[in-house]
N, C-alpha and C positions, 0 to 999 in steps of 0.2 A: 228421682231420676231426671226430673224436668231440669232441675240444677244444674246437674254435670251436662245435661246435652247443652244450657245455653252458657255455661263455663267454657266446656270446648270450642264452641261456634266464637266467643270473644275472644281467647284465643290463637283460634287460629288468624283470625280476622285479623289482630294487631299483629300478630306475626307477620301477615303480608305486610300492612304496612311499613311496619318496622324493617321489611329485608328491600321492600322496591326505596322505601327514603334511604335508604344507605346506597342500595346501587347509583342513583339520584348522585348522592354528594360525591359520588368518586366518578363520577364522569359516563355512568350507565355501565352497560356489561361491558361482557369480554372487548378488548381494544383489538383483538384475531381479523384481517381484513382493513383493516384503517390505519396500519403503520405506514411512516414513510420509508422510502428506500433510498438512503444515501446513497450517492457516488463513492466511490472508494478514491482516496490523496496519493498518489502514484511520486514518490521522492527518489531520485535516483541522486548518489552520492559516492564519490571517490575516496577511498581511506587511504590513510598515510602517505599518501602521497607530499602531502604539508597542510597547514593549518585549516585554509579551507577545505570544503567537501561539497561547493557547490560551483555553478561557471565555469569558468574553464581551468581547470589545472594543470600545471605544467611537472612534467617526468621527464628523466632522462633515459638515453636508448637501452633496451636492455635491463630495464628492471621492472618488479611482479609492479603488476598495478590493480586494483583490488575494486570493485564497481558494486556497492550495496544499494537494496530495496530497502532495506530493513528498518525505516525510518518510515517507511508508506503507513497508509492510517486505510483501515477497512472501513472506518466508522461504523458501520451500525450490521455490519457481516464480516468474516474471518476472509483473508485472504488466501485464495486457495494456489492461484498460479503466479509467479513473478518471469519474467520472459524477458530476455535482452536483446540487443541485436545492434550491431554496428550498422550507421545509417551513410556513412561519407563516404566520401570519393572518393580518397585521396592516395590509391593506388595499394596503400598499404592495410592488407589482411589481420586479424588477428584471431589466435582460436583459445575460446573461453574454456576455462578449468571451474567445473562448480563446486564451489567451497562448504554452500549452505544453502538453504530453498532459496534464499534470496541473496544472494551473493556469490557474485564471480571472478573467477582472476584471468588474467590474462600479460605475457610477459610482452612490454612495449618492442615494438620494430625497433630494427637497427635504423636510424636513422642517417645520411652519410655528412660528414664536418660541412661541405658543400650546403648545406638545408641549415645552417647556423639558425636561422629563424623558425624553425622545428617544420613537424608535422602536424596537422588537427586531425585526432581521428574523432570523429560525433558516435556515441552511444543511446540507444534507445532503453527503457524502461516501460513495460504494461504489464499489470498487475491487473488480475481479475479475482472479483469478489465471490461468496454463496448463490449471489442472485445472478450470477453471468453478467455483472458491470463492468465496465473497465477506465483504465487513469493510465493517462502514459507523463513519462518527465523526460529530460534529455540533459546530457552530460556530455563535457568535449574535456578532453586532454590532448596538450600539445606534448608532442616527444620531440626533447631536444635531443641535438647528438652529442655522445659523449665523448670527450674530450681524452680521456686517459688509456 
């Protein structure tokens, strides 16, 4: 009987050892409490409008013009809210159609042949992540007027 009692006591003895050296080489326990919290990358982006989708793009009066998040990066949490919101001045309104969580349209003002050098309207972008962060970006499109 003496056997197995000092069988079991060896044992279990290298068993501990054996499980705390392994916790050891992978960095200790649970990582629970010791992550970081990225920021979430707030990308706002115009489609089809033309080749670019970033800076200022240029539309003409009267046609859909298409304003996506969906390029933003949560990093290291899901993106839960995308939020837009026209930031300029410049007299002229526009009311957003929501396409997708992250993507909105909106049809450009009339602009009048008068304003040959268009309009700027500025767009905002904020995206908030799982942990309540946030990332804003900004996009401008100029509407020209249309000639036809």
């Amino acid at each position: 009987m003496q056997t197995v009692s000092t069988a079991r006591t060896a044992f279990r003895f290298f068993s501990s050892v054996t499980l705390v050296g392994l916790l050891a080489s992978c960095g200790g326990g649970s990582g629970v409490g010791k992550q970081s919290d990225a920021a979430p990358q707030a990308k706002a982006e115009v489609l089809g409008a033309s080749r670019e989708t970033t800076g200022t793009i240029y539309v003409r009066s009267g046609k859909d013009v298409v304003l996506s998040g969906f390029n933003s990066n949560g990093v290291d949490d899901p993106i839960l809210n995308f939020s837009w919101q026209q930031t300029d001045s410049s007299g002229y309104s526009v009311q957003f159609y929501e396409r997708t969580n992250n993507t909105v349209a909106f049809t450009a003002p009339q602009v009048p042949l008068t304003q040959a050098e268009g309009v700027q309207l500025d767009f905002e972008l904020q995206i908030t992540d799982a942990d309540d962060a946030t990332s804003i970006d900004s996009v401008s499109v100029v509407v020209k007027p249309a000639y036809d």
